[in-house]
C-alpha positions in Angstrom: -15.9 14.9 -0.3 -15.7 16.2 -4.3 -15.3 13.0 -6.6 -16.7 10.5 -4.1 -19.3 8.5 -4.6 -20.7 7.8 -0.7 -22.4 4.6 -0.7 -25.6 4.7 1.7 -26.9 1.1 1.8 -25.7 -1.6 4.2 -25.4 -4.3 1.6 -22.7 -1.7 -0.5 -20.4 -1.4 2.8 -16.9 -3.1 2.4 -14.4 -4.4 3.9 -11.6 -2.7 3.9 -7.2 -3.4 5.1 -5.2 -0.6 4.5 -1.8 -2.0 5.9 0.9 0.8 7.3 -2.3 3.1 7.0 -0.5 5.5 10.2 -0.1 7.9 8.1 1.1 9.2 4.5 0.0 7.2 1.7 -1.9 4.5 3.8 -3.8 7.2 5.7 -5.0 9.0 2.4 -5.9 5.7 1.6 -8.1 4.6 4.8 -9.9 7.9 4.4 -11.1 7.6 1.0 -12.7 4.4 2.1 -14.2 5.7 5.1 -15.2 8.8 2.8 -17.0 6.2 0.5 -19.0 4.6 3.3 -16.7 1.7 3.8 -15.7 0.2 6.8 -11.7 0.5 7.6 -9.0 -2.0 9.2 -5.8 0.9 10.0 -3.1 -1.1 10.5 0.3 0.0 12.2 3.7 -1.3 13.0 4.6 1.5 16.0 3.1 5.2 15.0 0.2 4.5 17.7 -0.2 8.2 17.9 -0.4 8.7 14.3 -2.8 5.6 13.7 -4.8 6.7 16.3 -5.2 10.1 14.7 -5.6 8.4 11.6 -8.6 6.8 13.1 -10.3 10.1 14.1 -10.1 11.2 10.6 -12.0 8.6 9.2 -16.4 9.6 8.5 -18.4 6.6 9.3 -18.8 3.9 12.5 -17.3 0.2 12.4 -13.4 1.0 11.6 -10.7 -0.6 13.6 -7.4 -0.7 14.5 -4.9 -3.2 14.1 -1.4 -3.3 16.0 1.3 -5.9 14.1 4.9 -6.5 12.9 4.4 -7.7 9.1 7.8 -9.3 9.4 6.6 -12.2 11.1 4.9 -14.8 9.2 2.5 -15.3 11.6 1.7 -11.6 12.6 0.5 -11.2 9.0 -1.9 -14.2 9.2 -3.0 -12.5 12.9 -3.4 -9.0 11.7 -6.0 -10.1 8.8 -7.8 -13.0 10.8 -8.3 -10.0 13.5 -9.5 -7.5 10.7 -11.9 -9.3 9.5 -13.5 -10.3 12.8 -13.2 -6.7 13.6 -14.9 -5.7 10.4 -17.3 -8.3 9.7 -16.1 -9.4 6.5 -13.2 -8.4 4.4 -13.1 -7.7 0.6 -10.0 -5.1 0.1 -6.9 -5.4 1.2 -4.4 -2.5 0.3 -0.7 -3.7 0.9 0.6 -0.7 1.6 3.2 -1.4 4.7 7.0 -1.1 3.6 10.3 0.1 5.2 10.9 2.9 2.3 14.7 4.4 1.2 15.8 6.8 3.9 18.8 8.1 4.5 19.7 6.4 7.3 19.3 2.7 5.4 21.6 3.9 2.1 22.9 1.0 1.1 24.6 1.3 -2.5 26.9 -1.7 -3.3 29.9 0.2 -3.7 30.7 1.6 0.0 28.9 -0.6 1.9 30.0 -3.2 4.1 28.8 -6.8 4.0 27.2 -7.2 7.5 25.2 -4.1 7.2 24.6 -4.8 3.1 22.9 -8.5 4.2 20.8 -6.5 7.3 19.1 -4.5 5.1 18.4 -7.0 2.2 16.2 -8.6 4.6 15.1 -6.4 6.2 13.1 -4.4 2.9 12.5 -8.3 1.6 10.5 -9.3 5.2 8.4 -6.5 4.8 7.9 -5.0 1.2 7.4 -8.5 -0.3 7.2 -11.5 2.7 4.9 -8.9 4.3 3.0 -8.3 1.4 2.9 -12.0 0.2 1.7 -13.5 4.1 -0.8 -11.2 4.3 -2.1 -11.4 0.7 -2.5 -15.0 1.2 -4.5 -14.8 4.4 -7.0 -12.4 2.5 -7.1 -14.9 0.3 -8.0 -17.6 1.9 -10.6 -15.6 3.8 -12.0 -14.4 0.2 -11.7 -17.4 -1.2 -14.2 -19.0 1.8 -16.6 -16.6 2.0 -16.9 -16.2 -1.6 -16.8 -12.7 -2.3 -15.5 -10.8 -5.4 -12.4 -9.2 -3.6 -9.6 -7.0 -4.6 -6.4 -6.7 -3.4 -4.2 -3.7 -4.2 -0.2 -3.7 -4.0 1.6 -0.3 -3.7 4.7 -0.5 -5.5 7.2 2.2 -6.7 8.4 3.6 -9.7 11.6 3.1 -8.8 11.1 -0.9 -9.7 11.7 0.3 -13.4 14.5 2.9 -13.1 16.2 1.3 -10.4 17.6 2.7 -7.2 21.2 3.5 -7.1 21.3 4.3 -3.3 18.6 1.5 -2.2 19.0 -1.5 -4.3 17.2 -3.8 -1.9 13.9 -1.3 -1.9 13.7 -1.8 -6.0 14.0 -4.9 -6.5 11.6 -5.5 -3.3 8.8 -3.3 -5.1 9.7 -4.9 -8.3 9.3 -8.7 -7.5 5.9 -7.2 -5.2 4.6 -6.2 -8.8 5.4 -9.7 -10.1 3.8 -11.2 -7.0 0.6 -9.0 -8.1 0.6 -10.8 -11.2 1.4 -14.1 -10.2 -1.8 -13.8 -7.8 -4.0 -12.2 -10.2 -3.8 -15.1 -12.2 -4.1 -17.4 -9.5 -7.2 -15.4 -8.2 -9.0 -14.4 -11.1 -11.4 -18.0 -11.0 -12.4 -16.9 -7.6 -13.6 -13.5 -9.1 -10.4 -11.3 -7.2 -8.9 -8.8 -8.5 -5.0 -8.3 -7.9 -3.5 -5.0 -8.8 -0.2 -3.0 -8.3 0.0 1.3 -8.1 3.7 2.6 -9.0 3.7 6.0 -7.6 7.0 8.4 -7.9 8.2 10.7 -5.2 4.9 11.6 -3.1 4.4 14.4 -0.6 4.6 12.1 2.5 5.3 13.0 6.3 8.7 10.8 5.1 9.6 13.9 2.7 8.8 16.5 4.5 11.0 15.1 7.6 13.8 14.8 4.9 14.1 17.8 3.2 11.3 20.6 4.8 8.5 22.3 3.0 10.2 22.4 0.2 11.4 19.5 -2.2 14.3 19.6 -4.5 14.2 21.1 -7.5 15.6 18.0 -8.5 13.1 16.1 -7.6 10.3 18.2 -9.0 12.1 18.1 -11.7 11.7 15.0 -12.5 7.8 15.6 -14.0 7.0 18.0 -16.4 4.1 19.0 -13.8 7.3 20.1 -11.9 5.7 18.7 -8.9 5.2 16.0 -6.7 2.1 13.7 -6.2 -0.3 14.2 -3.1 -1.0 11.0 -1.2 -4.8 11.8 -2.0 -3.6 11.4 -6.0 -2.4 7.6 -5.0 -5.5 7.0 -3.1 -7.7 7.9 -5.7 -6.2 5.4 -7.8 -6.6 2.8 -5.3 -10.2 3.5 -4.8 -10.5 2.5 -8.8 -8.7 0.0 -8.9 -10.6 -1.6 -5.5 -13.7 -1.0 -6.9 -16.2 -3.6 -9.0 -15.8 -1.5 -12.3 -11.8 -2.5 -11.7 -12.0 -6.0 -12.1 -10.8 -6.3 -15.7 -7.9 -4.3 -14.6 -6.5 -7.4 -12.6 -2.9 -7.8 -13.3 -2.2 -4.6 -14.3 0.4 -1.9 -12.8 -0.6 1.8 -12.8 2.2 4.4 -12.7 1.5 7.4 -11.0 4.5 9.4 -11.2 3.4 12.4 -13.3 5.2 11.2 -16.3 8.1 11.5 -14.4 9.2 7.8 -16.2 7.2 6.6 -18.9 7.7 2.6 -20.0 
C-alpha cells in the first residue's frame, strides 16, 4: 500500500459511495478507500461479476454492495439511503457512474438521425448529470442530518473543455456535472461539505482496452508529452485528496488529470 496512510482507529473510519465502482476508475477508487481503512459502498448498474470481484479486492471488513439504475430518480435516493444503512454512516460520496463515448453511441450532429440523436441525449443527461445530481442530493440530505463534515467528489472529463466531436451529449454532460459541483459547493460549504470535480483524460480502463487491445493509439498517447495514458490508480489518488479533511478549502475546484494533455 506505498503512499497510503491506513487509518487504525474506529472513530477515523468513513463512509464511503463509490458509484459505478464495478470496475475501472470506480474500482481503483473503492480500493484506495478500503486501502485507507475506510469502509466502502460498491455500487453497480449490471457488471455483478465485476462488482463482486471488486468487492474481494477490497482490505478491511464492513464494505457493501449496492445494486441500482441511477437513471431513476428514485433508485438514486434508494441506492444512498441503503449505503448508508449498510455502512453505518456516510461521509463520501464519489459520483463516478456514467454511460462514457463508445463507439457504438457515436453520435456527431452531422450524420446522425434525429430519433437516435434525441435517444442518446438522454440517455448521457439521466445518468452523467440526473444521476449524479439525485444522488448528490440524497448524500446531502443525509450529511446535512447527521452533521458531519462530508465530501463529495464528481468525476468529470477533460473533454468538457475541448469538446467532443463524436459524443457531443457526453461533453456537455461532464461539463454542466462540473457546474453542478460548483453550484453545490457553494450551497454546501455552511454545512462544512466539501464539493469537488476530477477531469481526467483518456485513462487505461477495461473500456480501452476492449476498444483498441494492449496497446493505445499513438494518437492518443500522443496527446501528453508523458506520451502515455493515465492509470485509474492516478485518478484515485486524486480523489483520495480531494475526499480527505486537508481538502476542504479545495471545495469548488476542478482538477485536471490529463497529463498536460490540455492545459486551460
Amino acid at each position: 500500500m506505498t503512499g497510503v496512510t491506513r487509518r487504525n482507529q474506529s472513530n477515523d473510519i468513513r463512509h464511503v459511495l463509490v458509484t459505478g465502482a464495478s470496475r475501472g476508475i470506480g474500482r481503483a477508487v473503492a480500493v484506495r478507500f478500503a486501502e485507507a481503512g475506510d469502509r466502502v459502498a460498491v455500487h453497480y448498474l449490471a457488471r455483478a461479476a465485476d462488482a463482486e470481484h471488486t468487492m474481494q479486492l477490497l482490505p478491511g471488513e464492513g464494505h457493501t454492495l449496492i445494486q441500482g439504475d441511477l437513471s431513476s430518480p428514485e433508485e438514486c435516493r434508494r441506492v444512498v439511503e441503503e449505503s448508508e444503512r449498510a455502512l453505518g454512516g456516510l461521509e463520501i460520496v464519489v459520483n463516478n457512474a456514467a454511460v462514457a463515448t463508445s463507439p457504438t453511441l457515436r453520435h456527431p450532429v452531422v450524420g446522425t438521425d434525429f430519433a437516435t440523436w434525441a435517444d442518446l441525449w438522454r440517455l448521457f443527461t439521466d445518468i452523467n448529470l440526473l444521476g449524479a445530481a439525485h444522488v448528490s442530493w440524497a448524500a446531502a440530505q443525509s450529511m446535512v442530518a447527521a452533521a458531519v463534515r462530508g465530501r463529495i467528489v464528481n468525476i468529470g472529463s477533460r473533454g468538457a473543455f475541448r469538446g467532443e466531436l463524436e459524443h457531443p451529449a457526453y461533453a456537455v454532460t461532464k461539463a454542466a456535472l462540473h457546474a453542478l459541483g460548483q453550484s453545490l459547493a457553494i450551497a454546501l460549504a455552511p454545512h462544512g461539505i466539501a464539493v469537488t470535480s476530477i477531469a481526467p483524460g483518456f485513462t487505461a480502463t477495461e473500456r480501452v482496452v476492449e476498444r483498441f487491445g494492449n496497446q493505445t493509439p499513438a494518437g492518443i498517447t500522443a496527446d501528453s508529452p508523458f506520451g502515455r495514458i493515465a492509470t485509474p490508480d492516478e485518478v484515485a489518488a486524486a480523489v483520495l485528496y480531494l475526499a480527505s479533511p486537508e481538502a476542504e478549502w479545495a471545495s469548488g475546484a476542478i482538477l485536471d488529470i490529463n497529463g498536460a494533455s490540455h492545459l486551460r
